[in-house]
N, C-alpha and C positions, 0 to 999 in steps of 0.2 A: 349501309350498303357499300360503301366503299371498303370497308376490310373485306366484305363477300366477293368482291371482283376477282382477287388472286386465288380465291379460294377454288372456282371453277376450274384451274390448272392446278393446283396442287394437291387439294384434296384426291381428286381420281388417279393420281401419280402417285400420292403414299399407299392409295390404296390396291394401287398394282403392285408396289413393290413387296406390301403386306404378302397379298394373293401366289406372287412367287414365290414366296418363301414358303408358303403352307396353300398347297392350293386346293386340302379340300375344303376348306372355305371360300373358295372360289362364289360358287352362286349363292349365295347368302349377302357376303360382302358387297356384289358386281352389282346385286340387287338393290339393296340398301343403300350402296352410292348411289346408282341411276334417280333412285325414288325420291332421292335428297336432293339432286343436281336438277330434276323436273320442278320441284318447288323451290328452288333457286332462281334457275330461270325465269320462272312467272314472277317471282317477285322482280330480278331484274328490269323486266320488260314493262312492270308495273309502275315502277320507280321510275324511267327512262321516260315513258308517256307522261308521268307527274310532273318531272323536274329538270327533265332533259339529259343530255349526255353525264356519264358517270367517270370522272379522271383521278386515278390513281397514281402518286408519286413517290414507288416503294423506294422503303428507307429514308424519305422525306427529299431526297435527292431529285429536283426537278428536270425537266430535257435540257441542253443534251447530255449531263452529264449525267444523271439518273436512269432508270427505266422505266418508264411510264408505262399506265394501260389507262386506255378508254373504251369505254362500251355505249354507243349510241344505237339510235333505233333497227339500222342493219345489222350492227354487233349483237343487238339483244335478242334480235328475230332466228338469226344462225343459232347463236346459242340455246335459245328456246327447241325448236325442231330438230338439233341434234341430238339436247338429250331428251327428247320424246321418242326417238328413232333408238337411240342407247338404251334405254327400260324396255320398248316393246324386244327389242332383240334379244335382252336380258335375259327373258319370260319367256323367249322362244328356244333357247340356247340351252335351257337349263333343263327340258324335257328329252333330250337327245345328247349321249356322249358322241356317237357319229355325228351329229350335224356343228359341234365343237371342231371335231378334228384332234385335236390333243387337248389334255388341262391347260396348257398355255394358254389357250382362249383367252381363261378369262383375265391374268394379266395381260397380255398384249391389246386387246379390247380397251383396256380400262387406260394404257397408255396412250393409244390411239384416239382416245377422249380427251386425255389430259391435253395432244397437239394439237388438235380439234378447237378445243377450246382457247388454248395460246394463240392460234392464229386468229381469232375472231375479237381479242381484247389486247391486243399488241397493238401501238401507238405507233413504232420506229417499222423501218424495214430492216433490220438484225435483226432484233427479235421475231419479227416475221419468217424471216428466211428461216431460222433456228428453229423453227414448229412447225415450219411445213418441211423441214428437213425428221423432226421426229414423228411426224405425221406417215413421211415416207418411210419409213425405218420400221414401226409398227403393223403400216399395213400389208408390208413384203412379209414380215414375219407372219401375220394372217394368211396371205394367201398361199404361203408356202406348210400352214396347219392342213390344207388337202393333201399330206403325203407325195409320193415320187411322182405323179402323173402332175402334181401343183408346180415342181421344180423348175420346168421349166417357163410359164408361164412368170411365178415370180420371179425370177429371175433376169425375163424380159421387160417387165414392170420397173424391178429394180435399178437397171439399165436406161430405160426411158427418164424415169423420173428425176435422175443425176443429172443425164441431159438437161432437161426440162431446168433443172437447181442453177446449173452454168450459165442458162442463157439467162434468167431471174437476177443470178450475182453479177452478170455482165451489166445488167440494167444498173443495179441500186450501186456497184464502186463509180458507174460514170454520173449516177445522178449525185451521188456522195463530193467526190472530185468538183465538180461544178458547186455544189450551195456549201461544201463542209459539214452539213447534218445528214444523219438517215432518221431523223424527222419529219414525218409528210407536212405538217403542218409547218415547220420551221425552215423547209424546204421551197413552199408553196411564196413565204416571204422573199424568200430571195430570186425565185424566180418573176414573179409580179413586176418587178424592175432590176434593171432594166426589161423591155420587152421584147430582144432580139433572142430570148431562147427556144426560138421555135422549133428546132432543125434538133436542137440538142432532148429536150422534150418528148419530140416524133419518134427519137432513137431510141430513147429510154422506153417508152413506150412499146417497138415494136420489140425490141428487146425480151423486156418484161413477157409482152401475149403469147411470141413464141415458144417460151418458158413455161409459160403456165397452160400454154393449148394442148402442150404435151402432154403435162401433168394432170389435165383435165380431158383430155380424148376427143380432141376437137378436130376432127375430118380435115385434113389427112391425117391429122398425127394420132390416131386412135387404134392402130390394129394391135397394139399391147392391151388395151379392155378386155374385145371379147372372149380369150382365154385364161386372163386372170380372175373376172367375175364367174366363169361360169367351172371352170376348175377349182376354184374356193369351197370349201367348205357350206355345209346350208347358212351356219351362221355368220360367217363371212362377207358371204354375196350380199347381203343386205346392207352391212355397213359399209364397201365398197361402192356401192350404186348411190344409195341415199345418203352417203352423208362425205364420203373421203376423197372424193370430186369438188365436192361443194367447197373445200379449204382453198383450191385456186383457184376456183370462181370465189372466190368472196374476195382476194388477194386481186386479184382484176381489177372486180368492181373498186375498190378501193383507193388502188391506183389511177385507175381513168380518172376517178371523179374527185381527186386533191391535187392534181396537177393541173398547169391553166390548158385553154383550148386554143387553138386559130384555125385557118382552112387547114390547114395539113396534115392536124389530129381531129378535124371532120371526117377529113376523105378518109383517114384511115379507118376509122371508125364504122362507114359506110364500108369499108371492103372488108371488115373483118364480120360485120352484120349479115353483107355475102354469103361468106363462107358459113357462118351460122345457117343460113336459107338452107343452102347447101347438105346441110348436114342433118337438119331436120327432114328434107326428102330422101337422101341417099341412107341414112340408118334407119328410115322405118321399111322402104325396101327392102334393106337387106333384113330386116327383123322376119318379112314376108316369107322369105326364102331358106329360114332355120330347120334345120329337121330336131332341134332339143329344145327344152320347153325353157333353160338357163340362157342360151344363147339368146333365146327371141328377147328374152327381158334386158340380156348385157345388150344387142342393137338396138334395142328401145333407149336405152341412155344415150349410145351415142346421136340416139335421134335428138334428145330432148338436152342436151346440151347446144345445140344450135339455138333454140329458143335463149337461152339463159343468157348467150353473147348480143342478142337482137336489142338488148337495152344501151348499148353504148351508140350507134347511131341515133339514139332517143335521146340522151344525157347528156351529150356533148356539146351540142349547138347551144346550150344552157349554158354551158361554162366558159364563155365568150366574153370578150368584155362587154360585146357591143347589145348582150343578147337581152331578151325584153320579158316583160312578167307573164308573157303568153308560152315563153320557150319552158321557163320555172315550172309554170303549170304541168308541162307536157311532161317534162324531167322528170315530178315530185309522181304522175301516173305511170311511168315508165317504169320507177323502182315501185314503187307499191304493186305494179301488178309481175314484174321478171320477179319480186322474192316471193310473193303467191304463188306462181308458177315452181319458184325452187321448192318452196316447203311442201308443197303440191307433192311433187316428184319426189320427194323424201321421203312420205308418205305412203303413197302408190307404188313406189318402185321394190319399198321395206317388204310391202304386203303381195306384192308380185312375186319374189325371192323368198319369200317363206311359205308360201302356197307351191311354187317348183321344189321348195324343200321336203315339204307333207309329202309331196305325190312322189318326191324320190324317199322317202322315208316307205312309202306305203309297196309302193312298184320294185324299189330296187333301180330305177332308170327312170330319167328325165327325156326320154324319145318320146317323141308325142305321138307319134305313133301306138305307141306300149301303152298309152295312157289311155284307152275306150275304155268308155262306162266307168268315169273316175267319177263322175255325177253321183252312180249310185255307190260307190264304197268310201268315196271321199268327196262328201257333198259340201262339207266345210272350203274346204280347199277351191274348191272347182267357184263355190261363189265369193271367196275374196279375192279369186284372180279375176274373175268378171265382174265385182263390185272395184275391184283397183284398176282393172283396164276402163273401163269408161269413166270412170274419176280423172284419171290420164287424158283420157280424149277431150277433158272439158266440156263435159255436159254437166249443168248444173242440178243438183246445188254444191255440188264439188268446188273447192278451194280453186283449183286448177282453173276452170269457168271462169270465177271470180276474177284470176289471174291475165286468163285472157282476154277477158272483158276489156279491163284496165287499159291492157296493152292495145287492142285493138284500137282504142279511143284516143291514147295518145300518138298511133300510127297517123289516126286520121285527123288529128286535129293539127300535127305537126307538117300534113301534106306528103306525107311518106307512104304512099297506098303500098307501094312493090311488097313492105314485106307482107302482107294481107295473104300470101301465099301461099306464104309459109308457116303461118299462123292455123290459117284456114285448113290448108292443105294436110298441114304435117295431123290434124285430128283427126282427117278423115280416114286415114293410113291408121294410127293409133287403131282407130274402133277395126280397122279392118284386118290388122294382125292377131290384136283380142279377140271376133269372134271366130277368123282361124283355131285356133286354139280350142276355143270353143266348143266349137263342129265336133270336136274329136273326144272330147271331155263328155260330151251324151252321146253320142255315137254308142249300139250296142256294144258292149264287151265280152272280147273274146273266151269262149269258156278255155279253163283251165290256167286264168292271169290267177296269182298268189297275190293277195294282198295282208301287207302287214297294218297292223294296225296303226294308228299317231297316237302318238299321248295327247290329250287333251289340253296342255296346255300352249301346244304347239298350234293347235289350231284356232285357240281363242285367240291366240294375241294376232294370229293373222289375220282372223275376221275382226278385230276391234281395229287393226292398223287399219283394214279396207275399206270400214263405216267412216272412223275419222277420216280418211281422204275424200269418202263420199261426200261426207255432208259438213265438211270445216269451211265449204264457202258461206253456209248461213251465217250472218252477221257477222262478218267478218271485218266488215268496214274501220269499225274503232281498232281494230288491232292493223292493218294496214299502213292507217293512216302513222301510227306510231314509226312503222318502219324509216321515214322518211328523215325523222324527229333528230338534228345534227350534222346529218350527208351533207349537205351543201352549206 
């Protein structure tokens, strides 16, 4: 299992750089990686539950002078659910040259996996940086596969996410400067003592979030999303939403939770969980007030990205010195139920984005308006977006549920009712955009709408994406518990 570690970054890298050079091998290739990289995955995540974290020391060269990867139970869970989200897009992508956008597709795809993957088994914060730097590189070039109306969107993307890189590089030269590693873990020793680096910690910290809020669309700094997502390409939008966000959320998470704690990266903590609150009310609002059926789905993310930040005021009073096996407790439910929530919304969000891709495959336009009576010519479509909109809202037996569940109980058991709000709140909003949407999808349709047909493959993979979100909170507990398995 340990030579398979490097292989999830390099494999889907040789096999972009194959794809480029002869791309009509593209979906064959894109497929067969994917199909390989899902049973990778499982075994990773099967190994990690067995035996624990998995550390690699390529060229035998240990930190800091080596490069290291480890893959622990949040590492194995990212990895698992991106490339579940990478096959089902595969499968969707290969039924439509429009919903590609160019043959680039499918090498840019497959590189945007490779970064994907690098960030989630990277040890150091270089190598970190260095994959969410080609994570950003790949996805511009995706979203600028939508032709001249995509240019400018990517290109504001591209802009944002540089930002976002600086304020990340400003963190890791002052955390580097301070211990001499970009080591988290060899980092973590030098900070532990002395114990006066609170203030230096706080800064790295707010540093880092700034950085990565960007890059992840975290209200305010989100109005580069909703034109990127919804100007992308059909197959685009999905891996944008569900999976290439998720790289500085996991980078976050990461961060928060190997550096030490005091009051000061509480409080901060608490006010970034705010803004999460925040963000989870004001982007399902604004999802309300979409007139395109791309847009409602790209403000649905910025809604559900405020969830995703709501675990560091859970995780952090954990990492205290002073803190006690009731705090653990809280923590160990905090991540187990924000990454059900992530893999949740990977899910759901795949399957929301590829149902607005049918009905724009079918319609010619994504106005929901345009869309009456998609029930009756696109009845595939119309129930993976209402089987992945209530999978979203967390009604069980959806993953999502399961997710919330978690969170809800370590809200309360931590004595943190406030965010109960947000939690609570931001679902009722969820189901209330979806059956928006809805209304209009049975609604009679107007005579004389043209509807083209979908290929068939297009619409499986988005009703199989919309079931597994449905119902992956069944017994999901054993796999949960695994996420935990290293983090602390």
């Amino acid at each position: 299992m340990t030579s398979l570690l490097p292989a999830f970054v390099v494999v889907p890298a040789l096999v972009a750089t194959l794809v480029a050079m002869i791309p009509r091998i593209g979906a064959v290739a894109a497929g067969a990686t994917a199909l390989a990289g899902v049973v990778a995955a499982v075994a990773l995540t099967l190994r990690v539950s067995a035996d624990g974290p998995v550390d690699v020391a390529l060229g035998g060269w240990a930190e800091p002078v080596g490069i290291a990867l480890r893959a622990d139970g949040l590492s194995a869970a990212f990895v698992l659910f991106t490339a579940v989200v990478v096959l089902v897009v595969t499968v969707f992508a290969s039924g439509s040259s429009a919903a590609r956008g160019t043959p680039f597709f499918w090498a840019l795809s497959l590189a945007l996996w490779s970064g994907l993957n690098a960030v989630y088994v990277a040890a150091d914060l270089f190598n970190t940086y260095v994959a969410l730097e080609l994570v950003t590189v790949a996805a511009v070039g995706c979203v600028a596969l939508g032709g001249r109306s995509a240019a400018a969107p990517a290109l504001r993307y591209l802009l944002v996410a540089v930002a976002g890189s600086l304020w990340f590089l400003l963190a890791v030269g002052l955390l580097y400067a301070r211990t001499g590693t970009l080591s988290l873990r060899l980092a973590l020793d030098v900070l532990r003592d002395p114990t006066d680096d609170g203030a230096l910690v706080a800064t790295v910290l707010i540093l880092a979030t700034v950085g990565l809020a960007l890059k992840s669309a975290l209200v305010p700094l989100h109005a580069w999303l909703p034109p990127a997502h919804a100007g992308a390409p059909a197959a685009v939008s999905p891996l944008m939403s569900a999976v290439v966000i998720k790289a500085s959320i996991f980078v976050l998470y990461r961060l928060w939770t190997s550096l030490p704690a005091d009051a000061a990266t509480t409080s901060l903590a608490v006010l970034v969980g705010a803004v999460g609150s925040v963000a989870v009310l004001w982007g399902s609002l604004a999802a309300l007030r979409q007139a395109r059926l791309k847009r409602v789905v790209a403000y649905s993310t910025v809604a559900q990205v405020g969830y995703f930040v709501l675990l560091l005021p859970l995780v952090v009073p954990a990492l205290r010195p002073e803190a006690d096996d009731a705090a653990r407790a809280v923590a160990e439910l905090a991540v187990q139920g924000t990454v059900a929530m992530v893999a949740a919304h990977a899910l759901a969000k795949s399957a929301m984005f590829m149902a607005a891709g049918c009905l724009l495959h079918a319609r010619g336009t994504d106005e929901i308006a345009a869309l009456r009576g998609a029930v009756v010519t696109n009845p595939g479509a119309v129930l993976a977006f209402g089987v992945a909109g209530v999978a979203l809202a967390g009604l069980p037996p959806a993953l999502a549920f399961s997710g919330k569940w978690q969170l809800l109980t370590a809200v309360l058991e931590s004595g943190q009712w406030w965010w109960l709000i947000a939690l609570l709140g931001g679902g009722l909003l969820t189901a209330a955009y979806t059956v928006r949407v809805l209304a209009v999808f049975v609604a009679e349709r107007e005579t004389g709408t043209e509807n083209t047909p979908v290929p068939v493959r297009m619409t499986a993979a988005t009703l199989v994406t919309a079931v597994a979100a449905g119902i992956a909170g069944i017994a999901s507990a054993g796999w949960l518990a695994t996420t935990t398995v290293g983090v602390f």
